[in-house]
C-alpha positions in Angstrom: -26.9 64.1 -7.8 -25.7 64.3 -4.2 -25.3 61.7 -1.6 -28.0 62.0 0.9 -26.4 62.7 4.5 -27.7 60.2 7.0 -27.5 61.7 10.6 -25.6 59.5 12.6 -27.0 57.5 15.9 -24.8 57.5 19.4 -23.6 53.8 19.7 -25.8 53.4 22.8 -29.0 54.3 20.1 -28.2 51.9 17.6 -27.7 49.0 20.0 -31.2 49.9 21.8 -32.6 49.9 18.4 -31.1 46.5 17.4 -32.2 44.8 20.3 -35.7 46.5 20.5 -36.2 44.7 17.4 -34.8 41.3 18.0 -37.3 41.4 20.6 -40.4 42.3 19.0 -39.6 39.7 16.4 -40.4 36.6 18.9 -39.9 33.8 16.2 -36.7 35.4 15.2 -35.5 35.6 18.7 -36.5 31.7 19.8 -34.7 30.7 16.4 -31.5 32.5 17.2 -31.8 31.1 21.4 -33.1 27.9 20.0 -29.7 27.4 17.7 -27.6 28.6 20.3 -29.1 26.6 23.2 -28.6 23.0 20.8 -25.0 23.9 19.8 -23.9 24.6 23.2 -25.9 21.3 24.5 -23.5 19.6 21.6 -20.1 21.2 23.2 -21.2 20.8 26.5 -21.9 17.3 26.4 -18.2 16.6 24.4 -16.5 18.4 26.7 -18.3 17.1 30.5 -15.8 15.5 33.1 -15.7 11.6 32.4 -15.3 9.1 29.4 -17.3 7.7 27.0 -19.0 4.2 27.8 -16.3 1.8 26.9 -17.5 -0.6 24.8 -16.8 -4.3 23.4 -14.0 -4.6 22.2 -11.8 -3.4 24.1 -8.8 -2.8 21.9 -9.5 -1.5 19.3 -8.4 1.2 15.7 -10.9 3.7 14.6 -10.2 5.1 10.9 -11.1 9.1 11.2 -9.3 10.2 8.1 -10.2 10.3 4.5 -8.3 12.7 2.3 -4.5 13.7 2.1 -2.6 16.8 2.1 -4.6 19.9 0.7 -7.8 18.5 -0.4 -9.8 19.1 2.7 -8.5 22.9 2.5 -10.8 22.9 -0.7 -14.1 23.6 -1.6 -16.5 20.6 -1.6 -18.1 20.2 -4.9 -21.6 18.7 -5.0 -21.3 15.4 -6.0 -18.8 14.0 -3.6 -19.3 16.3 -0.8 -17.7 17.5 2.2 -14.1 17.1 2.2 -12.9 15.8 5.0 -9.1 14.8 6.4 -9.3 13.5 9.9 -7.0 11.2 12.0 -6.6 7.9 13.7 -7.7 7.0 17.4 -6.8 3.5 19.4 -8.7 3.0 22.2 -6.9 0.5 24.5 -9.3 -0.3 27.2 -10.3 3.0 28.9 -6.8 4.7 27.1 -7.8 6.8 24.2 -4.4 7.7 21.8 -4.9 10.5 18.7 -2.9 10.1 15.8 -1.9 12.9 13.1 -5.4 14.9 14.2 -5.7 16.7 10.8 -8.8 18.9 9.2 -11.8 17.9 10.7 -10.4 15.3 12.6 -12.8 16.9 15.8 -15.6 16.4 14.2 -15.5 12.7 12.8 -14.6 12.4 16.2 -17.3 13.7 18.3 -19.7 12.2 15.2 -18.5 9.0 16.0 -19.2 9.1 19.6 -16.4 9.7 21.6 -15.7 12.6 24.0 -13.0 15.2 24.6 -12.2 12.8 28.2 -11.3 10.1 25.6 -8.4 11.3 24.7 -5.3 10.5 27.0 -2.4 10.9 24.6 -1.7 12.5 21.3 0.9 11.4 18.5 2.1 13.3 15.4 4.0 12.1 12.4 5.0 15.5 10.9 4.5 19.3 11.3 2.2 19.0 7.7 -1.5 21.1 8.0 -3.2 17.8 7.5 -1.6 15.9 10.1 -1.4 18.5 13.3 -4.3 21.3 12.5 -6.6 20.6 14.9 -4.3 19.9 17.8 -5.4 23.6 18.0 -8.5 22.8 18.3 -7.9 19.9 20.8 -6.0 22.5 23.5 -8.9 24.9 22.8 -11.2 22.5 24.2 -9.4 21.4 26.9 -8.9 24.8 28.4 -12.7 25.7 28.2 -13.4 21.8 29.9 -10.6 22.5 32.5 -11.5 26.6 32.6 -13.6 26.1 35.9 -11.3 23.7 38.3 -13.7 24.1 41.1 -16.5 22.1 39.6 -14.3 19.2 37.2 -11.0 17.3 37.6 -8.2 18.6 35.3 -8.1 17.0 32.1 -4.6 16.7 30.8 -3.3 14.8 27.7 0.6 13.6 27.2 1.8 15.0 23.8 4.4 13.1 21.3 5.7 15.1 18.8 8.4 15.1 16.3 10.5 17.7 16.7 9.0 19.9 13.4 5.4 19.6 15.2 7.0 20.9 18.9 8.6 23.7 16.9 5.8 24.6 15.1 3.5 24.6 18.0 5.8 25.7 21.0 4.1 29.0 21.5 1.1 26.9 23.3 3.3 25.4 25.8 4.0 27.3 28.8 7.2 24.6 30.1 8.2 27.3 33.2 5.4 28.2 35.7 2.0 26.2 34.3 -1.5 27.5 35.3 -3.3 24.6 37.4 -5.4 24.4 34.8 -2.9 23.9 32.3 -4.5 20.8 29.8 -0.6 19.2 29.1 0.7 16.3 31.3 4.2 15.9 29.4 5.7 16.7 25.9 7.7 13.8 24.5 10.1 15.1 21.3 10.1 11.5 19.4 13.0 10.5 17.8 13.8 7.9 15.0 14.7 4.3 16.5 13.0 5.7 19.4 11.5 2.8 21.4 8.8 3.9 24.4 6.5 2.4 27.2 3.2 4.4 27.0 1.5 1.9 29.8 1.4 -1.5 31.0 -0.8 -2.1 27.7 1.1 0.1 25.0 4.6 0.1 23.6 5.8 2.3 20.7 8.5 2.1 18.3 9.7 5.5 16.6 9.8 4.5 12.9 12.2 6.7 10.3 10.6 7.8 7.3 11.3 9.6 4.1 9.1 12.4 4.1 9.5 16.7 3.8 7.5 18.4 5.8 8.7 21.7 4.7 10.3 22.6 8.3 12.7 20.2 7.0 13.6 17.0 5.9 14.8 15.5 9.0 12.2 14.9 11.6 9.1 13.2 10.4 8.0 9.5 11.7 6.3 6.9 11.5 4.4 4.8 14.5 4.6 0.6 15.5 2.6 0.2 18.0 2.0 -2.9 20.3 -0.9 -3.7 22.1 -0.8 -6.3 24.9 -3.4 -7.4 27.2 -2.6 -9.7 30.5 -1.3 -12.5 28.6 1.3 -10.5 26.6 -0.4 -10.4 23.4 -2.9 -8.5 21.6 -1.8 -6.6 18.3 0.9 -4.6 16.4 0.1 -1.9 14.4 2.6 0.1 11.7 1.4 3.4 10.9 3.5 3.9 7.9 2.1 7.9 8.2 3.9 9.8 5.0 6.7 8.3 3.6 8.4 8.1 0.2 9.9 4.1 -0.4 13.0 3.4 0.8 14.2 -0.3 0.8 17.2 0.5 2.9 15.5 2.7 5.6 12.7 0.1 6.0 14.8 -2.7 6.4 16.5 -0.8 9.0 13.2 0.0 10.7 12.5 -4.0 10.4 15.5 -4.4 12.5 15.6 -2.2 15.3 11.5 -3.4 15.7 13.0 -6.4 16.3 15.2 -5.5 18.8 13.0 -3.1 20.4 9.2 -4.7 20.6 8.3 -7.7 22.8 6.0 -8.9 20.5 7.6 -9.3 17.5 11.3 -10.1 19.5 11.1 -13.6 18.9 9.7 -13.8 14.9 10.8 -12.1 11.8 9.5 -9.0 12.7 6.5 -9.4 10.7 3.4 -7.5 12.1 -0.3 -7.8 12.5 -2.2 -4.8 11.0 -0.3 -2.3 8.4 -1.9 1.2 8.1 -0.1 2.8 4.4 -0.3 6.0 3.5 -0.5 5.6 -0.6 -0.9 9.1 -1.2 -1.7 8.8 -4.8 -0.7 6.9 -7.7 1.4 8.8 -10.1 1.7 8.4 -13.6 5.2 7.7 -13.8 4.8 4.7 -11.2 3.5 2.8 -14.7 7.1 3.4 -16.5 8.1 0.9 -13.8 10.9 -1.3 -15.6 10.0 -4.9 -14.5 13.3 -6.0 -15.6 14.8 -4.2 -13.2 14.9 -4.8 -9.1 13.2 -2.1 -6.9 15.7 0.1 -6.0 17.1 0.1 -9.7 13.5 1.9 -10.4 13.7 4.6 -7.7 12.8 7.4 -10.7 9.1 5.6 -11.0 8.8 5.8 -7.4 6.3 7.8 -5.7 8.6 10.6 -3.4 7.0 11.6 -0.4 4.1 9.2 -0.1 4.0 4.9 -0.7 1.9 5.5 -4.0 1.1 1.9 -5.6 4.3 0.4 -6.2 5.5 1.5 -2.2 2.4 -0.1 -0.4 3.1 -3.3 -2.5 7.1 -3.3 -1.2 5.9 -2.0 2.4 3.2 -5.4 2.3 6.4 -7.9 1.2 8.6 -6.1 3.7 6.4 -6.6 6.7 3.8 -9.2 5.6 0.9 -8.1 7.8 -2.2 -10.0 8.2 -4.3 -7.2 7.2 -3.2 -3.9 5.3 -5.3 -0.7 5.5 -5.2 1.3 2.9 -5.1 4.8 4.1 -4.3 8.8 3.6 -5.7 8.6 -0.1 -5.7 11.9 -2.8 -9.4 12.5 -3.3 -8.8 12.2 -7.0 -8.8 8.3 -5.9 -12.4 8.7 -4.7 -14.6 6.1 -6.3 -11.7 3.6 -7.2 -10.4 3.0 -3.6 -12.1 0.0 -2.8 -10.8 -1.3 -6.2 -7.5 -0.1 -5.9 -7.3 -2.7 -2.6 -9.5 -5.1 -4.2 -5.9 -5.3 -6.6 -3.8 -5.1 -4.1 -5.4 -8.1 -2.2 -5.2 -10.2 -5.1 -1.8 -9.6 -5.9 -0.4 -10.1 -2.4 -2.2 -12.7 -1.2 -2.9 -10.3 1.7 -6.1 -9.0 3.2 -6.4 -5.6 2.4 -9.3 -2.9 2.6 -9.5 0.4 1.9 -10.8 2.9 5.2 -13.1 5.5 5.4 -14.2 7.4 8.1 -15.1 5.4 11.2 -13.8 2.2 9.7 -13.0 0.0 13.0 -10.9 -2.6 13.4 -10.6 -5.2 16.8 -7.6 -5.6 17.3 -8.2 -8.7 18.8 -9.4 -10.6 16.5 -8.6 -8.8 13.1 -12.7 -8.4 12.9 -14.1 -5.2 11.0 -17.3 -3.6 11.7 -20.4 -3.7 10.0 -22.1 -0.2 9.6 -25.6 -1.7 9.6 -25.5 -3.4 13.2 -22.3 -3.0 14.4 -20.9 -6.0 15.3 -17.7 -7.3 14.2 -17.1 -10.0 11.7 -14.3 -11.7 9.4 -12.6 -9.6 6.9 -14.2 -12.0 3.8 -17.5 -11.0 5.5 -17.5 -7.7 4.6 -18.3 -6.1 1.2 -16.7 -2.7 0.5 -19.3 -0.3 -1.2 -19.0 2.8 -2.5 -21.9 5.6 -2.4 -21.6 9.2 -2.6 -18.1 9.7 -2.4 -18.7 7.5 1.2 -16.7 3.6 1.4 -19.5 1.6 3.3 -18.3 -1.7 5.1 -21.5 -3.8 5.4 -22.1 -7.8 6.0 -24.5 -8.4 3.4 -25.7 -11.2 4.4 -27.1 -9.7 7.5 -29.4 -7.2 6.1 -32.4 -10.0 5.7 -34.0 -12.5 3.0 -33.5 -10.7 -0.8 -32.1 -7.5 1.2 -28.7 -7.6 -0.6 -29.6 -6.3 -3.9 -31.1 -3.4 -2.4 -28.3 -2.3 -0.3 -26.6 0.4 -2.3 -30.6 2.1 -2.0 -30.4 1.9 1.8 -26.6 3.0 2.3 -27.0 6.6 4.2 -30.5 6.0 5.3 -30.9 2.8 7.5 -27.7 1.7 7.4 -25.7 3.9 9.8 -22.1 5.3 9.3 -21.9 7.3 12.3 -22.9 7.1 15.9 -24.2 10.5 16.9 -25.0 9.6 20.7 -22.5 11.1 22.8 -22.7 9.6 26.4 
């Protein structure tokens, strides 16, 4: 049997044709112009000339990320699902600073209502998919919010990079003759030991880490902040970001901190807030020989990320008063909370593991509840797992008998994410 031959339209035909009957089809057409009209309202209003309201407080950590590494890459199965990766943001007054903007990180962003204005600087560990892939996504919207200069100020963000991230990304920058619309203020290339004034408000310290980020070996950091207000104190933050355990490299990190930060100049050099990256928790981690000191067990440790027996040495090492638990494997899903629930026990340390849009004043050390958000105590808050979600929530504010029937109103009255953008 033949193949019938189907006379072929002109192009100019077929797309009178098409159109013709997107026309005729009226709901079709509103649904199509309906969807496009609400998505562009979306982009429009993330992308508009001017900040987000600034709210109380005023210093302040937002957790963005959830999974490490490759997960996010993968198909979400049912039960737990979207994956997501993400990022960190610290908004210090009116001064918005990204950290490691990974998968997704974009859109736990905009969920959580912020706006593309809110970002003034970006910092990045490591040249790893995870930690930099939607810095793409970040100059893409800045050239379509700066496209039209006539009509908005030019939005422009200071970059810090390490040098595996600036190589891996130096086709974006155009460093000889700049359009006037170009989106980048200045391109810092961090180096380890590095110490730096951001603003009157911000100071960071370049940590060196142990970590491969498959460019090579040599470049990736990690991230002290410290936050001061008009009185010279506020908060200091260590963002561990990837690193295998290395007694001899954090000591070193301890030191030059102290030498370098105002803050922590006059003290030990211990800090306020550590955010570790455990990674995972391997297998071999429990063939550690208790016999023997830490650095004699080097074979059980964890090599590019803290794992279990690494956050417990990096909490000893810099005896913060809170530890957030952070960049987990998603094979660690429904045991977070418990992992940190061990970890605080042990260490006589307040530690929590984060979830997306976890906050933190840096003030006062206060977390937020996702039911009202306000900000209370650390033993305040109950960590609660649901749906592959971590769900920090003051029980005791829900109302009379309310508690018991918390884990039926997680997702539904109780709130994770602020979808208003101003």
């Amino acid at each position: 049997m033949g193949i019938k031959k189907v006379e072929k339209e002109n192009i100019d035909t077929a797309i009178s044709k098409y159109l013709s009957k997107i026309t005729e089809d009226i709901g079709f057409k509103k649904e199509i112009t309906g969807y496009i009209k609400n998505k562009q309202e979306i982009i429009n209003k993330f992308i508009a000339s001017g900040k987000s309201e600034v709210e109380e407080p005023l210093y302040k950590l937002t957790v963005l990320r959830k999974w490490n590494s490759y997960t996010p890459v993968l198909p979400a199965d049912n039960k737990s699902g979207s994956n997501k990766g993400g990022g960190y943001f610290l908004r210090i007054k009116d001064y918005g600073i990204v950290i490691d903007p990974g998968y997704n990180f974009i859109e736990n962003f905009m969920n959580a209502g912020f706006k593309l204005d809110d970002i003034d600087s970006v910092f990045i560990s490591h040249a790893h998919n995870d930690h930099t892939v939607e810095l793409e996504s970040i100059f893409s919207l800045l050239f379509k919010r700066n496209k039209d200069i006539s009509e908005t100020p030019i939005k422009k963000i200071d970059l810090f990079l390490n040098l595996g991230t600036f190589k891996k990304f130096s086709a974006y920058f155009d460093l000889s003759h700049p359009a006037e619309n170009y989106y980048i203020n200045k391109i810092i290339i961090l180096n380890k030991h590095q110490a730096l004034n951001i603003n009157e408000s911000v100071r960071v310290f370049v940590a060196d880490v142990k970590h491969h980020e498959m460019i090579s070996r040599d470049y990736a950091v990690g991230f002290i902040f410290e936050v001061l207000d008009e009185e010279q104190k506020v908060c200091t933050l260590n963002f561990t970001c990837d690193t295998g355990w290395s007694t001899e490299l954090q000591n070193e990190n301890k030191a030059q901190v102290i030498s370098n930060l105002t803050k922590i100049g006059d003290d030990d050099g211990t800090i306020d807030v550590l955010i570790a990256h455990i990674g995972s928790i391997k297998e071999k981690e429990f063939d550690y020989q208790c016999s023997k000191t830490l650095d004699e067990n080097e074979d059980s440790l964890y090599a590019n990320h803290l794992g279990m027996i690494g956050c417990l040495a990096a909490i000893h090492t810099w005896r913060p008063d809170i530890v957030l638990l952070s960049e987990f494997g998603q094979e660690m899903n429904a045991i977070r909370h418990k992992i940190a629930k061990m970890f605080k026990e042990t260490s006589n340390t307040d530690v929590v593991a984060t979830d997306i849009n976890f906050t933190l004043d840096l003030k006062s050390l206060k977390i937020m509840c996702f039911h009202d958000r306000e900000y209370y105590p650390f033993n305040e808050i109950s960590t609660i797992f649901k749906d592959g979600q971590l769900y920090y929530i003051n029980e005791s504010k829900l109302g009379p008998g309310a508690g018991p029937e918390v884990r039926d109103m997680l997702g539904k009255e109780i709130k994770v994410f602020n979808e208003k953008i101003q």
